[in-house]
N, C-alpha and C positions, 0 to 999 in steps of 0.2 A: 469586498464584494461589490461589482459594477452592474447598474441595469443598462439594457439595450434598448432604447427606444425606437418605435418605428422603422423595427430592425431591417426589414424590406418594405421600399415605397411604392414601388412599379406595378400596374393595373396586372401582369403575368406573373409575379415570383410567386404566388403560391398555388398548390394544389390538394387542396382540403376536399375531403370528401363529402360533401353537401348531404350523403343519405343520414351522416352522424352531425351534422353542425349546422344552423341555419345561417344564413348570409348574411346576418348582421353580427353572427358569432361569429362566421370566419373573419368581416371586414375588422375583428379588434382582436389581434393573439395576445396572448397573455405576454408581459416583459419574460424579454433571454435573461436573464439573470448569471454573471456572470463572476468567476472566484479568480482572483488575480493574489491570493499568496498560495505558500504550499504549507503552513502550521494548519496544526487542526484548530478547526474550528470548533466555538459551543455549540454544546446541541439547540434545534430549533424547539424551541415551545411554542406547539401547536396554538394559532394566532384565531382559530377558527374550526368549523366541523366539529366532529368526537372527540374526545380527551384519549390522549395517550403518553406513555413514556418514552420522551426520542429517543436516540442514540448519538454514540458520540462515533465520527471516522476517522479514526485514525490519518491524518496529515489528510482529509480531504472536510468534506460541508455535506450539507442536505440543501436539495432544492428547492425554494419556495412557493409557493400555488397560489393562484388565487382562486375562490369559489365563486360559481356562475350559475345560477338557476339550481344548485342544492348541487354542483357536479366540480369536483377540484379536478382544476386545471396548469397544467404545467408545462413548458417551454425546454424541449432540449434540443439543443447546436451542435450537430455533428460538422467537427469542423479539424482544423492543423491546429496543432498547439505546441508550447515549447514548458516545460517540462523541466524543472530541476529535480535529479535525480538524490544530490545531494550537494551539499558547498562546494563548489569547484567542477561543476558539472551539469549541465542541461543536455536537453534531449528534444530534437525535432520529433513529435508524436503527434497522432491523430485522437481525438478526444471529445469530451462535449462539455459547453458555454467553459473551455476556459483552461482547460485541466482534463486530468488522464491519469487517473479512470475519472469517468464523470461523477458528479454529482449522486448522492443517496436520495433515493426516493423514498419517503415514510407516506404508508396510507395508515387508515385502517380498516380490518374486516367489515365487508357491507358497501366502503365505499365504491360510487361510481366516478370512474378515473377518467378523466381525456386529457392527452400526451399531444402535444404537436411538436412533430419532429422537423425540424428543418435542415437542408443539408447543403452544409458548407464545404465535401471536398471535391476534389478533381473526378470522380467517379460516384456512380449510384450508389447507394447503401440503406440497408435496411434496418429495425431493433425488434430482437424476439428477446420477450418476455419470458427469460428460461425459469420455466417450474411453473411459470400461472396455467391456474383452470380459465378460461376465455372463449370465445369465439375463432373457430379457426381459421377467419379472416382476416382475425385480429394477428395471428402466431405470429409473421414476423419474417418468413422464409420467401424469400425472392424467387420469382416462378413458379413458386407453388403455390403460395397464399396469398400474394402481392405481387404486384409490378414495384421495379425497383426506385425509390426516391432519387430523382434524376437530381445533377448537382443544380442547387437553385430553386428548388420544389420544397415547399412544406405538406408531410400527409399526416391525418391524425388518426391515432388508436383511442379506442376507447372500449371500455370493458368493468364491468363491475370484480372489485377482489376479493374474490370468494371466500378466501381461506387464510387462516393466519400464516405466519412462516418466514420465512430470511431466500430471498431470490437473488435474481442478477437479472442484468442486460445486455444485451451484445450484439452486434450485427448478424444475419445468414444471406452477408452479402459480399465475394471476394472473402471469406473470415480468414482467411490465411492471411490476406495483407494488412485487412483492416485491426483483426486482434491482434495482431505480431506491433503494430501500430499503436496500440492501445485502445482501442475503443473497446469499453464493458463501466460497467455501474453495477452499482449496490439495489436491491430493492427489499424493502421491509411492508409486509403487511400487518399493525397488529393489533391484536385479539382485541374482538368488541368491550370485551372486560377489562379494563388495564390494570386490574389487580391480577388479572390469569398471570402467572408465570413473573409475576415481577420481580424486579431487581432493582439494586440500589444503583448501578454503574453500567450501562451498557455498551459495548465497542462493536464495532463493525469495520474490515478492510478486506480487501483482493489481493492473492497473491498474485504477479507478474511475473516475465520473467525477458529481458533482449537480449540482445546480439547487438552490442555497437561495438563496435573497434575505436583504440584509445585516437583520438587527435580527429575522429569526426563525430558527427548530430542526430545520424539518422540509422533508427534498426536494419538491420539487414534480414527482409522478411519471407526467404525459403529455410532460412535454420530450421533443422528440424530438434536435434536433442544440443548442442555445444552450446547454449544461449552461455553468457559471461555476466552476467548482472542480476542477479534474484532481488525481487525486491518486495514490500508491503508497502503497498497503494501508489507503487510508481516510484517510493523512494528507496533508496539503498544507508544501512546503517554506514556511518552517526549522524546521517540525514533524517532518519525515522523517528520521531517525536513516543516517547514512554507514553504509557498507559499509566494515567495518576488514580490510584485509588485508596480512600477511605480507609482504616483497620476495622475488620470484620464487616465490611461491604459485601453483600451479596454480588457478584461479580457475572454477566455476559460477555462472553467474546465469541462473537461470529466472525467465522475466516471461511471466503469462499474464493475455488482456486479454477484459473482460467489460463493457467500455465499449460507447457506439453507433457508434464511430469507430476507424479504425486509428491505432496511433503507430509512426511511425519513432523507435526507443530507439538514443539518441547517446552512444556510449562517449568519451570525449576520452585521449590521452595513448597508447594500445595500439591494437593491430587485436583482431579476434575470429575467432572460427569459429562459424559455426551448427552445435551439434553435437545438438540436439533438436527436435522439434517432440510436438507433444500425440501425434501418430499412433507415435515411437516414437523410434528414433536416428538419425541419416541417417547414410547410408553415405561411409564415410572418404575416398572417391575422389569425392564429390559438394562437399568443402568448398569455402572459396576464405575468403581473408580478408576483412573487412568493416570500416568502424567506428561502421555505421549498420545495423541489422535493422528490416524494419516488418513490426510484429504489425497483422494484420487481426483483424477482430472474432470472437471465441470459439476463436483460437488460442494457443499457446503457442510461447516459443521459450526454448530453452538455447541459450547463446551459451560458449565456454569460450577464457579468454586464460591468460598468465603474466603475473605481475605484473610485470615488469622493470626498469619506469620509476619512482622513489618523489616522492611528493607528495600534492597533493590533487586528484584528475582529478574533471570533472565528467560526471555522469551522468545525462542526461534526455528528457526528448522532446523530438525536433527542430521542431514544430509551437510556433512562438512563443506562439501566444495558450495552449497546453498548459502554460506554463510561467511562467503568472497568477495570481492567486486574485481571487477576487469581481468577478469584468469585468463591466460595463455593455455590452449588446450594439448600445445606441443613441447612442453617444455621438458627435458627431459629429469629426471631426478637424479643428483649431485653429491647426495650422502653418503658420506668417506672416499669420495673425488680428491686424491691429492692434486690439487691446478695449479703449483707453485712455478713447475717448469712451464705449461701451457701460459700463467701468466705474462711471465715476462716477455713471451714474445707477442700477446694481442697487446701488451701497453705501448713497443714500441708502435703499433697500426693505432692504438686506441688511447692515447695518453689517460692517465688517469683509472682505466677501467679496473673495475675490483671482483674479489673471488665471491660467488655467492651458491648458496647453499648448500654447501658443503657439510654445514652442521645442523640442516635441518633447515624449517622457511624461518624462524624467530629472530633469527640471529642480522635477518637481511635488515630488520629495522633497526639495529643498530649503524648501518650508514647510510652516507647523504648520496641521493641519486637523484637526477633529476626526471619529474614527469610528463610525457607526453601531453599537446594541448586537451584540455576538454575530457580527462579519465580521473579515474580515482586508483588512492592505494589499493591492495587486493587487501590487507589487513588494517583495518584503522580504530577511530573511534579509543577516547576516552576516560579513565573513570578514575574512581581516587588513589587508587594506585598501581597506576600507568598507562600504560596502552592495553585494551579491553584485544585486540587480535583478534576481531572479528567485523566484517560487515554485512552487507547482504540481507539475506533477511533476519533480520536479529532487533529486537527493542528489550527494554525493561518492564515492569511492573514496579511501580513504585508503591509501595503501600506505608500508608505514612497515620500514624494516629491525629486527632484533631483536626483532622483535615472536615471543613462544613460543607454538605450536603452543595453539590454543583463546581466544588472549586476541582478545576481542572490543571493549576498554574503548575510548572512544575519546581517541584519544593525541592531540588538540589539535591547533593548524595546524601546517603543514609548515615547517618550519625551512631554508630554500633557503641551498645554499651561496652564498660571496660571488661577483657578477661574474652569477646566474644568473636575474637579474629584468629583467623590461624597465622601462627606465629614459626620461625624459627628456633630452631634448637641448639646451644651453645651449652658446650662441657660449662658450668660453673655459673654458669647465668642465662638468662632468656632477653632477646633482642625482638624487642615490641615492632611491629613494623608501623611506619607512618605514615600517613597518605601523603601524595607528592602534588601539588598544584598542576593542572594539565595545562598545554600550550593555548594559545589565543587561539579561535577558531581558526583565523584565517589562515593559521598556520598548518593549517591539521592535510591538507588537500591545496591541489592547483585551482584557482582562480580563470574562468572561463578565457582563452587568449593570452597565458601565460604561463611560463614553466618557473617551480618553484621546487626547492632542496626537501627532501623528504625530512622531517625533524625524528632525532635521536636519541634524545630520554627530554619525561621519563618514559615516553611512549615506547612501542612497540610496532612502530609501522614498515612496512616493506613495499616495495614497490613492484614494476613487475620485471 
């Protein structure tokens, strides 16, 4: 984490609305604070104001404040930023101080917030506070509510947050370019009580969703439904950092979605309960268990389990092609394609070229292809025995006994007792399976400005 000092010096960069900030507030902005990894970060404990219970973002941070006359104040940079999607892979994006999606904002109920937005891109832009009760001068809607934050202009909102709940941020400025771009954040308001609703473990991410094409940096931002990259919080799995949690941890996870598409988000191993949505808490006689919730576009949902069962659960959207990277959306399907005769006449055009998918996509990670610059496998990612064949939006759950209150590290694969794996069936004996050592990271994915052989066991990766 880097701060910004005297992030603008010039008697004109900013433009602060003086009816909300006096002129010895505007002359000092709070430091840009800014996140230069993409691992999640610990959660922030509250340094100051009301006590509450942070949360953790998934492969992203919480922004820091500082308090001014009883009012937290916080800094965010709408600006270009670059983006690792996952190892072997960045991403030209638009974002704020540093990263895409921006930073989590945690208040709490009661408090009075002042936001100074400054903006860093090539065009005006604006941040509506989606789901707060506020001032409708505060909303956030360019021409309607606001003149637009011209590039080089800092304006400030501010507004008390009413109500407890799980929000977001995002431009209603150009939002076709800007959110295909990535500009959006997390917002948490929470309950004046921090006993209301508590929990042992809380998470918080956005699903995304681009369109890059393999071998360049930048979204292509009129796509409307073919987007090639799903991801959780910007990243694409085995880039996406697990959820560590405690055995029998009362467990949060809030997923709010700013994609073009809804996902059904698949829990494995527990049930849940829908115990939030963006509008507020749902009422405790409305629940029912679930192990599938679908977020529709521009909602949010808290879902809250115990952790009961230990291992490594999988966690992701139920939407197959969701659970890809870099798809080709014309590709035609090849299953029971005899290509033996077409082969031999592309190898003499194409030396070397080989039959794929013929038996299905699994079979392609069996050989060596090379990858375009700057893409990822469509299948990758993996686990103790072998290639896991999924990326996209996909993490774990690791639930691990002994684990002490805040430890977030992650504690490696599940250690399953004996007798508790599915196994093969042999007339006259049973063959235990083994976990197999996975390849070095750097093997797993091309390396940003470089083509690299897709590797063949024990994985299971394919290329495109």
């Amino acid at each position: 984490m880097v701060s910004r000092r005297n992030f603008f010096t010039g008697a004109g960069a900013l433009a602060v609305s003086t009816a909300l900030v006096s002129r010895a507030g505007a002359a000092s902005l709070p430091e840009a604070v800014i996140m230069d990894k993409a691992s999640t970060q610990p959660p922030l404990t509250p340094p100051n104001g009301r006590p509450y219970n942070p949360v953790v973002t998934l492969n992203g941070w919480t922004l820091p404040w500082r308090m001014k006359d009883g009012v937290k104040e916080f800094h965010l940079v709408a600006e270009p930023v670059v983006r690792e999607i996952a190892p072997g892979m960045k991403a030209n994006l638009w974002g704020y101080n540093g990263q895409s999606p921006g930073p989590t904002i945690e208040v709490v109920e009661g408090d009075r917030v002042r936001i100074f937005v400054t903006n860093k891109l090539p065009e005006h832009t604006s941040v509506h506070w989606h789901g707060q009760r506020l001032p409708n001068g505060m909303d956030g809607v360019t021409g309607l509510t606001q003149p637009g934050i011209d590039p080089g202009k800092t304006f400030v909102y501010e507004f008390v947050a009413k109500r407890p709940g799980t929000f977001m941020y995002h431009p209603h400025a150009d939002e076709m370019t800007q959110m295909a771009m990535g500009m959006m954040g997390f917002w948490i308001t929470h309950p004046k009580d921090h006993n209301f609703m508590r929990v042992d473990r809380d998470f918080c991410f956005l699903l995304n969703a681009y369109d890059i094409d393999p071998g360049s940096y930048t979204p292509k931002v009129n796509t409307m439904l073919d987007f090639n990259l799903w991801t959780f919080n910007s990243r694409a799995f085995p880039g996406i950092d697990p959820m560590v949690i405690a055995h029998n941890d009362k467990v949060r996870i809030r997923v709010g979605n700013l994609t073009m598409t809804n996902h059904p988000i698949h829990m494995h191993g527990h049930e849940f309960t829908v115990t939030g949505t963006d509008g507020g808490w749902t009422p405790p006689a409305s629940r029912w268990p679930e192990v599938t919730t679908d977020i529709a576009v521009g909602q949010m949902r808290a879902i809250e389990f115990v952790a009961s069962e230990p291992g490594d659960w999988a966690f992701h959207c139920h939407k197959s092609h969701h659970t890809m990277n870099a798809m080709g959306h014309d590709v035609p399907t090849l299953i029971g394609v005899d290509q033996r005769e077409v082969l031999g006449k592309i190898n003499k055009l194409v030396p070397g070229y080989m039959v794929m998918g013929d038996k299905g996509m699994a079979d392609m990670g069996e050989m060596e292809m090379p990858l375009p610059d700057n893409t990822l496998p469509m299948m990758t990612g993996y686990g103790p025995f072998g290639g896991i064949g999924m990326g996209g939006m996909f993490t774990m759950m690791k639930v691990r006994k002994g684990l002490a209150r805040g430890d977030y590290k992650d504690p490696g694969w599940y250690k399953h007792p004996p007798g508790s794996v599915a196994y093969e069936w042999k007339e006259g004996g049973i063959a235990r399976p083994e976990p197999v050592r996975a390849p070095d990271a750097d093997k797993m994915a091309a390396k940003p400005g470089e083509k690299v052989l897709q590797v063949t066991k024990p994985g299971k990766n394919h290329a495109h």
